[in-house]
C-alpha positions in Angstrom: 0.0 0.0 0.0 1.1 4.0 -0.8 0.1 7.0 0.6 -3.0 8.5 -0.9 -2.8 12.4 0.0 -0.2 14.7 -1.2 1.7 16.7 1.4 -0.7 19.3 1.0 -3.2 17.8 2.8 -1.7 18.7 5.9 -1.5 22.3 7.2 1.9 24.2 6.7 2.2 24.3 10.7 2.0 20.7 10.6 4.3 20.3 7.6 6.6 22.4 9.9 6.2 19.8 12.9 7.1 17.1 10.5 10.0 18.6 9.3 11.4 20.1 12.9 10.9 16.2 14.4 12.3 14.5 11.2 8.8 12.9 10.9 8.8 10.7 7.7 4.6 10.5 7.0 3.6 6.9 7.0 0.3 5.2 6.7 0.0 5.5 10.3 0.3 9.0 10.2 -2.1 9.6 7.1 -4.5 7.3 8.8 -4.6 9.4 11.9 -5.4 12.8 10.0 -7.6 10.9 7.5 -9.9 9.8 11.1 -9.4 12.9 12.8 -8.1 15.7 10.8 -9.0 18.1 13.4 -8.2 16.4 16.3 -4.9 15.2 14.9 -4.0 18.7 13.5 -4.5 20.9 16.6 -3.1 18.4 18.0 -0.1 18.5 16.5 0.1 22.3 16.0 -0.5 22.4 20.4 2.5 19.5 20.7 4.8 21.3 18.7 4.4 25.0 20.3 4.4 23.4 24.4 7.6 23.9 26.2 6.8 21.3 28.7 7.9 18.6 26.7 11.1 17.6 25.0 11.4 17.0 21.4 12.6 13.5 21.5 9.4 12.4 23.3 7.0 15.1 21.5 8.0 13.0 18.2 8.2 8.9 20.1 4.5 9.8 21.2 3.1 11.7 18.3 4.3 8.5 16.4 2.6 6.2 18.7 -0.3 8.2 18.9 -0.7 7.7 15.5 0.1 3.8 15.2 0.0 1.0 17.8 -2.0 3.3 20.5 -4.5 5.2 17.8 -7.9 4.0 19.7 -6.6 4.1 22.8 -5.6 8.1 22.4 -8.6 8.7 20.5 -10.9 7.2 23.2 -8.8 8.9 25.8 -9.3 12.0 24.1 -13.1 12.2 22.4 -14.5 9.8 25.2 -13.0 10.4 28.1 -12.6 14.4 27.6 -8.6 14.3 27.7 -6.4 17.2 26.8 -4.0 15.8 24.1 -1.3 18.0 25.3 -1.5 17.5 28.8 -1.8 13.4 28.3 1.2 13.8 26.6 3.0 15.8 29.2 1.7 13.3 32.1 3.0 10.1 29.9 6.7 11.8 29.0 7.4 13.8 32.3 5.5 11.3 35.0 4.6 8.1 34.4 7.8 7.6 32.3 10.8 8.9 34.3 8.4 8.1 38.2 6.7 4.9 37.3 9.2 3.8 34.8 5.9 3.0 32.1 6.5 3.4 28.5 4.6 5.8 26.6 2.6 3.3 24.4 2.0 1.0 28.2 0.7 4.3 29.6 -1.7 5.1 27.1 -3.4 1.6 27.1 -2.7 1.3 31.1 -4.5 4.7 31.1 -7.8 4.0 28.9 -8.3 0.7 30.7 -8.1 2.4 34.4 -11.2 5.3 33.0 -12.8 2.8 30.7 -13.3 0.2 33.9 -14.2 3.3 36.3 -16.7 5.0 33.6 -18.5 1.2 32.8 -19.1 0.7 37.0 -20.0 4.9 37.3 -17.3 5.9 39.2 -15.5 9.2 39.2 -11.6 8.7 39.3 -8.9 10.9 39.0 -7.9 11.6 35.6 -4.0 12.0 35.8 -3.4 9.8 39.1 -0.3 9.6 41.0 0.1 5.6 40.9 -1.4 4.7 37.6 0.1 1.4 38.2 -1.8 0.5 41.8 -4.4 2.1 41.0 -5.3 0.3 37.7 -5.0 -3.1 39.8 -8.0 -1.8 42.1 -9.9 -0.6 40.0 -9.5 -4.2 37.6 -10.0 -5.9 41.0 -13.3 -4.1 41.8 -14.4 -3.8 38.1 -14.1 -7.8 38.2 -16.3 -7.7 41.8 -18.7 -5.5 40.1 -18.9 -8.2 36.6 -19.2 -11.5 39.4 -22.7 -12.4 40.3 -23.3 -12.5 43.7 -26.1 -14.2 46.0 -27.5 -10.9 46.8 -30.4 -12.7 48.8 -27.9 -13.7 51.1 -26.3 -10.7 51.3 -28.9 -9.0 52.3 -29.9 -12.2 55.4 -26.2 -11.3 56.0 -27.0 -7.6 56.4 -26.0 -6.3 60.2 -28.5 -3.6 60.6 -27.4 -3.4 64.5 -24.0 -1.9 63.5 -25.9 1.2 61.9 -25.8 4.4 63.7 -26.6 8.0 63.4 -24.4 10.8 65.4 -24.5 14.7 65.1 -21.5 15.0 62.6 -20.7 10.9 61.8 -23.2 8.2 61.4 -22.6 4.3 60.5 -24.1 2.4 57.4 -24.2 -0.6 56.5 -24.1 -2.0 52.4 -27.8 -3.2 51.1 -26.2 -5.1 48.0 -22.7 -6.2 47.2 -22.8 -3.2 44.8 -22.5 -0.6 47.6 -19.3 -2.6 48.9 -17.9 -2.2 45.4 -18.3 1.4 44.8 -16.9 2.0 48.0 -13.7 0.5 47.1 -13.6 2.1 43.9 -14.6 5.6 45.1 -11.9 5.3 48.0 -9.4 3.7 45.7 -8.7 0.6 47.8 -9.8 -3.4 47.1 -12.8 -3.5 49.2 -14.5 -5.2 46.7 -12.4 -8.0 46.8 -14.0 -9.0 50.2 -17.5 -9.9 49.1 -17.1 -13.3 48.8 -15.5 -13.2 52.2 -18.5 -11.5 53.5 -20.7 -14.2 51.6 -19.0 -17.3 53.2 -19.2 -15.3 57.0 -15.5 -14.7 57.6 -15.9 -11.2 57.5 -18.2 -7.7 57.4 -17.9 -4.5 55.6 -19.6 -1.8 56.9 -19.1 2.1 56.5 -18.3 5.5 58.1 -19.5 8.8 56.7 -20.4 11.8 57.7 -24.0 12.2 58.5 -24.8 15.0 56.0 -23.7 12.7 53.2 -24.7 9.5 54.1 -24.3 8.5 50.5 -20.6 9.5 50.3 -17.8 7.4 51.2 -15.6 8.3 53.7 -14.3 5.8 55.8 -14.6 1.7 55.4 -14.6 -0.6 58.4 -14.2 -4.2 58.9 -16.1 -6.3 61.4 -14.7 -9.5 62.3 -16.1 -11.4 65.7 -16.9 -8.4 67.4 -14.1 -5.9 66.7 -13.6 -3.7 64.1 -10.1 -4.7 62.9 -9.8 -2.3 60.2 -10.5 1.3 59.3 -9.4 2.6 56.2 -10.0 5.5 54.1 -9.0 7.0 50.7 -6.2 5.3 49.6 -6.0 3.0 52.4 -5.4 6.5 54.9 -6.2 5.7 58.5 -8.4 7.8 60.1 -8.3 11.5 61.2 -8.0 11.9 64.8 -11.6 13.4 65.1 -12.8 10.1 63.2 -10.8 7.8 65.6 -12.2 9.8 68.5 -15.6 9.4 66.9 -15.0 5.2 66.3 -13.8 4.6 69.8 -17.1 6.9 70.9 -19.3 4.6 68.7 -17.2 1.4 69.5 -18.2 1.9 73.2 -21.8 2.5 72.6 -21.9 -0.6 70.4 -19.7 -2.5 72.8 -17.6 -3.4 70.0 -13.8 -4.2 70.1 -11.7 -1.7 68.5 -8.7 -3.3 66.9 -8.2 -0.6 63.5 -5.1 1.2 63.2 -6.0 4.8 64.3 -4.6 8.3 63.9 -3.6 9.0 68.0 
């Protein structure tokens, strides 16, 4: 196969890109524009004028924007609402030199972390600091949410005595093994892994949140025998002082044990 369009297709501040980076135009490249002429051409003319980025990598991911990672960029990018220029930047100058990812890893990496969160409804950060971790829970609660669960018995397994409603922090417990899964995904931690735990009675998952927004995680606990033996919050934190005040308040009440890792 030959290229099809003469080099005046492209727009002279592209031609000037090509010729700046030593790009040789391939069907890759005349593919891309051919797709997404606009997208691909401000695109380019944005990569070419940002400082932020050095020219070596401006031309490796212009390259593998338009080959091997096309879709992924493009879904990225008309999908997901992604600033070319600013992917770019967070691939070269974070993910590359801090989490040692390649530029065509990141892009796919990226697109499967926000595809996963968008198909389950959950909002994620959309430049996050671990990519690497955090793609492994989400693919571990995006696999929870996908498994069907004996939500009948999950809900004879509900402990409606744990719940609790204070002036600023109030208790709830899940309804459906759906609630335990957002939870880990909006906190970013693996929560969702423990449903089957929580099926088979070797565990509980309950939650702390502040009484305004019931519906907004905050805090998730686990209830083992008695004791809550773990507290965790966003990113696996461990909870503010005034929240440990409040769980060793509430622990009391509910003569629970209290065996969490606490902020003291």
């Amino acid at each position: 196969m030959v290229l099809t369009k003469p080099l005046e297709f492209y727009s002279k501040n592209v031609i000037n890109f090509f010729k700046k980076m030593s790009i040789i135009v391939t069907l890759d490249i005349e593919g891309a524009f051919i797709e997404n002429y606009r997208l691909m051409n401000d695109f380019t003319q944005a990569l070419s004028a940002s400082t932020e980025i050095d020219e070596a990598n401006k031309k490796l991911f212009f390259e593998i924007v338009c080959g091997r990672r096309r879709e992924d960029f493009q879904r990225l990018v008309k999908e997901y609402k992604y600033e070319p220029v600013a992917l770019c930047s967070y691939a070269c100058n974070y993910l590359h030199p801090f989490e040692n990812l390649q530029l065509d890893e990141s892009l796919n990496l990226l697109k499967d972390y926000y595809s996963m969160a968008n198909l389950i409804g959950r909002d994620v950060k959309k430049y996050p600091k671990y990519l690497k971790s955090m793609h492994d829970i989400i693919t571990s609660n995006f696999n929870a949410y996908k498994q069907k669960y004996d939500e009948k018995l999950f809900s004879q397994l509900r402990k409606s005595e744990l719940e609790f409603m204070g002036n600023k922090y109030c208790i709830i417990v899940p309804k459906c093994s759906k609630d335990v899964v957002g939870e880990g995904t909006t906190l970013n931690h693996c929560v969702g892994s423990y449903i089957s735990k929580i099926l088979e009675g070797k565990t509980y998952i309950f939650f702390l949140r502040h009484s305004k927004t019931p519906d907004k995680s905050l805090v998730t606990l686990e209830y083992i025998n008695g004791s809550i033996t773990q507290a965790k919050g966003s990113y696996n934190r461990v909870p503010t002082k005034e929240e440990a005040k409040f769980l060793k308040e509430y622990a009391s009440k509910k003569k629970l044990k209290l065996e969490a890792k606490l902020n003291e």
